[in-house]
VEXPAPA-212332 format. One line per field, with one value per residue: residue in one letter; y, z, x of N, C-alpha, C in turn; residue number from 1. Coordinates in Angstrom, 1 decimal, decimal comma, always signed. Each point is the difference from the previous one (the first is absolute). Layout:
N
residu	c(A_...)
ny	c(Y_...)
nz	c(Z_...)
nx	c(X_...)
cay	c(Y_...)
caz	c(Z_...)
cax	c(X_...)
cy	c(Y_...)
cz	c(Z_...)
cx	c(X_...)
num	c(NUM_...)
***
This chain:
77
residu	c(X_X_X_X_X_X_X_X_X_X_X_X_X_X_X_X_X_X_X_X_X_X_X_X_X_X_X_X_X_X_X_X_X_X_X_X_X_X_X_X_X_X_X_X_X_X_X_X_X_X_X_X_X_X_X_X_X_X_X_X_X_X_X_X_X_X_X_X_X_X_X_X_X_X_X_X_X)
ny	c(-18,3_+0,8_-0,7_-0,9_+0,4_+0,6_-1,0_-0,4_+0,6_-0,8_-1,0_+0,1_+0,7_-1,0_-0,5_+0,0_+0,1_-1,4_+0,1_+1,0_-0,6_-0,9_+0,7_-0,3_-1,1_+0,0_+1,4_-0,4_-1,0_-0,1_+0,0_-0,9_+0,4_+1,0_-0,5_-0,6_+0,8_+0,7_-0,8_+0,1_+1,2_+0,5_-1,2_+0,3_+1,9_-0,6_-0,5_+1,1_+0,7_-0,7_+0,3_+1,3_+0,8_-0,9_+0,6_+1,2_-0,5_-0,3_+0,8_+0,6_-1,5_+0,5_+0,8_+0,9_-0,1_-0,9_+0,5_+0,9_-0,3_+1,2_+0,1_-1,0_+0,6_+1,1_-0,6_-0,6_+1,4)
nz	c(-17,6_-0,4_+1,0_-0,2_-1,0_+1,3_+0,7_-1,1_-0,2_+1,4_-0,7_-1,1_+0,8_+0,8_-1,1_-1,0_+0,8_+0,1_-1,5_+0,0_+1,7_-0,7_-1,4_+1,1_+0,8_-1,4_+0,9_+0,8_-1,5_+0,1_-0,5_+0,2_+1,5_-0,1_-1,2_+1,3_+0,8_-1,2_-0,4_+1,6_-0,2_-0,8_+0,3_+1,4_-0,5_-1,2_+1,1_+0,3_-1,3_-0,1_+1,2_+0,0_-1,1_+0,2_+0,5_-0,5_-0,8_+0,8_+0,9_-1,2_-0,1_+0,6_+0,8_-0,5_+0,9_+0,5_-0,7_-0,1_-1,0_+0,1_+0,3_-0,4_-0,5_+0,3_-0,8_-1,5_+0,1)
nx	c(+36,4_-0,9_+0,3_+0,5_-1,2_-0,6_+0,1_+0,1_-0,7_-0,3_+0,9_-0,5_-1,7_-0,1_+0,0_-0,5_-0,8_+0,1_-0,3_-1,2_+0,1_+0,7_-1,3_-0,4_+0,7_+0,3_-0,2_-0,1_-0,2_+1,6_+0,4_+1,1_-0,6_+0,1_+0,8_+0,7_+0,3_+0,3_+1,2_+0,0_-0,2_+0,5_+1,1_+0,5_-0,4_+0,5_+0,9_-0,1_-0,2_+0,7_-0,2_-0,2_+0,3_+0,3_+0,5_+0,0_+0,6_+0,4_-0,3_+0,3_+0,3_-1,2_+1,1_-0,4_+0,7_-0,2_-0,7_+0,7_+1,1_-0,4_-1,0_+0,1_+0,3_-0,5_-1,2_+0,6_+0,8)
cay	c(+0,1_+1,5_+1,2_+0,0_+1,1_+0,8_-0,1_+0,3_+1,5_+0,7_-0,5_+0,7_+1,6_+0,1_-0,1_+1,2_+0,9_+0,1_+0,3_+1,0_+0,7_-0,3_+1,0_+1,4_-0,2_-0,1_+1,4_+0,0_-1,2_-0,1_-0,6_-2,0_-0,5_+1,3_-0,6_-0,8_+0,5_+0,6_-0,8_-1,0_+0,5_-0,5_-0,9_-0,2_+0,6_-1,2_-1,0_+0,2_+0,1_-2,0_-0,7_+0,6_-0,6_-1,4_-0,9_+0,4_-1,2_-1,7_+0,4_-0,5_-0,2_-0,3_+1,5_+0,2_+0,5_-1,3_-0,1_+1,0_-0,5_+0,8_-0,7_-0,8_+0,0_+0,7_-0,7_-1,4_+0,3)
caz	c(-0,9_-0,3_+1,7_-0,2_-0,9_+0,3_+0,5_-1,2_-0,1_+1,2_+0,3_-0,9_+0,7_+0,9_-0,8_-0,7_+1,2_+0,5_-1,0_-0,1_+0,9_-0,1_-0,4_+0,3_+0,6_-0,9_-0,6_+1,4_+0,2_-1,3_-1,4_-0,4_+0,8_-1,2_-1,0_+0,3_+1,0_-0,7_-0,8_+0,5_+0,4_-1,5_+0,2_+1,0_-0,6_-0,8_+0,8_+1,0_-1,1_-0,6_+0,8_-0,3_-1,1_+0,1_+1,1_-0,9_-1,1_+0,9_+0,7_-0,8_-1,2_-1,5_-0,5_-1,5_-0,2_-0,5_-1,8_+0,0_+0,0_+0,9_+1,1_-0,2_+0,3_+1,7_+1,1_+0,6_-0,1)
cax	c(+1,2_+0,4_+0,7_+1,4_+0,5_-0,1_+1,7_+0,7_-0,3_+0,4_+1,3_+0,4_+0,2_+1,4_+1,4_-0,2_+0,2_+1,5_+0,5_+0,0_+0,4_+1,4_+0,7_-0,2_+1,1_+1,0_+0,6_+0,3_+1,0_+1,3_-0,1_+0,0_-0,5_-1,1_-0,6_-0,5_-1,2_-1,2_-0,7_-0,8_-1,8_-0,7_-0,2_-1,6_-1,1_+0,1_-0,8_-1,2_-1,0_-0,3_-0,6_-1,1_-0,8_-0,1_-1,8_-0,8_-0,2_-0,3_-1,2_-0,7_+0,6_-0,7_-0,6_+0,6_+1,6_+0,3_-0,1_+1,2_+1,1_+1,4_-1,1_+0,5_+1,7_+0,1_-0,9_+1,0_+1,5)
cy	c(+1,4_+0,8_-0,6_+0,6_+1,5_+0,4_+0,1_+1,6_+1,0_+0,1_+1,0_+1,2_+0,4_-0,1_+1,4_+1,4_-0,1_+0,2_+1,5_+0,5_+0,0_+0,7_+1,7_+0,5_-0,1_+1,0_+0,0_-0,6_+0,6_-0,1_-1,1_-0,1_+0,2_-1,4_-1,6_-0,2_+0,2_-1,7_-1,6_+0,7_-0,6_-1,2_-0,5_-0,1_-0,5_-1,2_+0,0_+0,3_-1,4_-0,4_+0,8_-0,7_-1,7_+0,0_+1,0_-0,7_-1,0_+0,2_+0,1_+0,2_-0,1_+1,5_+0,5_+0,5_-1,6_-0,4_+0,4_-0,9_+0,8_-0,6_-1,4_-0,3_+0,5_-1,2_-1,2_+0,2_-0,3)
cz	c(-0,3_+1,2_-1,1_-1,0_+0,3_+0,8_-0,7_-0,6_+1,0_+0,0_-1,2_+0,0_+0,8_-0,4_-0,6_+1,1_+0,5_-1,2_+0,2_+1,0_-0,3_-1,3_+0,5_+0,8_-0,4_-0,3_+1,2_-0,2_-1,1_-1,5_-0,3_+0,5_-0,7_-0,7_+0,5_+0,5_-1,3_-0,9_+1,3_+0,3_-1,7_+0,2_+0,8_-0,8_-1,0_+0,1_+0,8_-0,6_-0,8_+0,9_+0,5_-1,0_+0,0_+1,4_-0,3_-1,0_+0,5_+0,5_-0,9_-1,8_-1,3_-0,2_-1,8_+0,1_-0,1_-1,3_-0,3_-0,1_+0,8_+1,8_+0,1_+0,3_+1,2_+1,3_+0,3_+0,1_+2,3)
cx	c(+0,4_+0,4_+1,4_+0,4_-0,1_+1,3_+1,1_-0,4_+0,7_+1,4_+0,6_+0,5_+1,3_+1,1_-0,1_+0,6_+1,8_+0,9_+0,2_+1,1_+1,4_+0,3_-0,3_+1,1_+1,4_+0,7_+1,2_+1,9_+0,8_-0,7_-0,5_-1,4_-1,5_-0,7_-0,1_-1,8_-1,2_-0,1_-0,3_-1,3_-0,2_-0,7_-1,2_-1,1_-0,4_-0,9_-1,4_-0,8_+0,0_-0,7_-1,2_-0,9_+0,0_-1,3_-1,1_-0,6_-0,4_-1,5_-1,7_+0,3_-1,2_-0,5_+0,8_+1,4_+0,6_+0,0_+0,9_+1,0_+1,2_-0,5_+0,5_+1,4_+0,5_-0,1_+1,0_+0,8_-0,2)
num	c(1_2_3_4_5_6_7_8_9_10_11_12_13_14_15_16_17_18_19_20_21_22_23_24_25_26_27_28_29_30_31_32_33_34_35_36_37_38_39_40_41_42_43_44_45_46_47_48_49_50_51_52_53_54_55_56_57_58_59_60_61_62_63_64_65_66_67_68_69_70_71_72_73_74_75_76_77)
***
């Protein structure tokens, strides 16, 4: 069971990664395009860290960051 949380870590990176690449790529573009471009990497990067930290959490949930009410919340959001 934990390869499919490791695949979910893997999946994250990649996101994350394609977050970064699209704001590094954002100088290149108009204006409009500027704040589009910077608030869908937000978004990605957003995402790919909820899903980071969730199969982190998942993988082993009786470690002491699960006590954690902010841990908690990360983990079921």
């Amino acid at each position: 069971m934990s390869i499919y949380y490791q695949f979910g870590i893997i999946i994250g990176l990649v996101l994350l990664a394609f977050a970064i690449h699209i704001a590094m790529k954002q100088h290149k573009t108009t204006f409009p395009f500027n704040i589009v471009n910077l608030g869908i990497a937000f978004i990605i990067s957003t995402l790919a860290i909820y899903i980071i930290v969730a199969c982190l959490g998942a993988i082993q949930p009786q470690n002491w960051y699960t006590n954690n009410a902010l841990w908690k919340f990360l983990i079921a959001s």
